[in-house]
N, C-alpha and C positions, 0 to 999 in steps of 0.2 A: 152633601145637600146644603149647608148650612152655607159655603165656600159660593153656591150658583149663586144661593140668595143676597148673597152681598153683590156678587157683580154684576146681576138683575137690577138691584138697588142703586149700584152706582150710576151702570149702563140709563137706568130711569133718571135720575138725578142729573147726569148732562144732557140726555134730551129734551130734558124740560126747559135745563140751562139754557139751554138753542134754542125753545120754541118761544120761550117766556122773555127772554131779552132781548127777543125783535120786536123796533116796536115802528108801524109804517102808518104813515098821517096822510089822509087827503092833501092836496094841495087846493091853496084858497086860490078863488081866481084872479086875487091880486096878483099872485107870487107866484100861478101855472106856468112851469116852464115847458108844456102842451103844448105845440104847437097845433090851432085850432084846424090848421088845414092838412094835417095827417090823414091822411086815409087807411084806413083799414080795409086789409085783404082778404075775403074767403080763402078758405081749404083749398077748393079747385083752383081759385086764383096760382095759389101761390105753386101749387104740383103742375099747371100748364104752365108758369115760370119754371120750372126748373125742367120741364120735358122738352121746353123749347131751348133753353140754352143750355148746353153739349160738357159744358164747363163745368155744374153743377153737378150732372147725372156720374160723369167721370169721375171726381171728387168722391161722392157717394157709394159708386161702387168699389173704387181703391180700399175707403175707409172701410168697407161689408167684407172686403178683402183681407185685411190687415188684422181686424178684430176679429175674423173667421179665425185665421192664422196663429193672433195670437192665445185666444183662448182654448184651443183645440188642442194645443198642447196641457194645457191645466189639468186635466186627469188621470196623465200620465209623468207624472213632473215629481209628484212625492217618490212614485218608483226608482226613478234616475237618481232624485237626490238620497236616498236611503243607499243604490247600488254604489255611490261616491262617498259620502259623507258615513254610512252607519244609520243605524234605528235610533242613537239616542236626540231627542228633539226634532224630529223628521218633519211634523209639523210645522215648527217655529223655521227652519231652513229651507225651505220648499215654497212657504209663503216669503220667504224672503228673496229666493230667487226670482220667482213668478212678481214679485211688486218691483222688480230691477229693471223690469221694460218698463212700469208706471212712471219712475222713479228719471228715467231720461225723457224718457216723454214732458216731464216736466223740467226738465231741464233744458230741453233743445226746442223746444213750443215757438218760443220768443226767434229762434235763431231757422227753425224752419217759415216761419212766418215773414221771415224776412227777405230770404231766396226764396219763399213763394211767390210774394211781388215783383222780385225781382225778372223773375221768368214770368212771369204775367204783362208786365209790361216791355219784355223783350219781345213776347208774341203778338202784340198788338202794336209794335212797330213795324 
């Protein structure tokens, strides 16, 4: 008991850390860098932009694809890694395998981003 309350404690102590060390100012209208002629979009606005262009909707549903795909495996992921690995830390190994997709993800982001334009502007030549 005594072992939660500490990490309840700490877990409190950097969240505060993060909520408390943001600190966000109005900007004066000298120094708006607001551009005065931005328009704001409603809700509908912006869902009949994305119904209408084909790009978006596709986009959308690849990514409802991919995240379907890859969290569907997460509930059966400790089994595998226990039937491999053993019961000792099955926990600690299982999240470790399961954060290995996060983990490229963030590493190839910059490098898919980059053949995504690239094919983007190969289709619109």
């Amino acid at each position: 008991m005594h072992r939660l309350k500490s990490q309840h404690s700490a877990y409190s102590s950097l969240q505060s850390s993060f909520f408390f060390g943001v600190k966000e100012t109005e900007p004066s209208a000298e120094n708006s860098t607001v551009d005065t002629d931005t328009k704001i979009y409603s809700s509908k606005e912006v869902i009949l932009h994305i119904v209408k262009n084909p790009v978006f909707l596709v986009v959308m549903l690849i990514s409802a694809l991919v995240q379907i795909a890859h969290f569907s495996v997460q509930p059966i992921l400790s089994l595998y890694v226990a039937d491999i690995h053993g019961p000792a830390s099955i926990a600690f190994f299982s999240g470790l395998a399961f954060s290995a997709a996060g983990a490229g993800n963030l590493i190839m982001a910059r490098n898919w981003g980059k053949w995504g334009g690239i094919v983007l502007a190969m289709s619109k030549s």
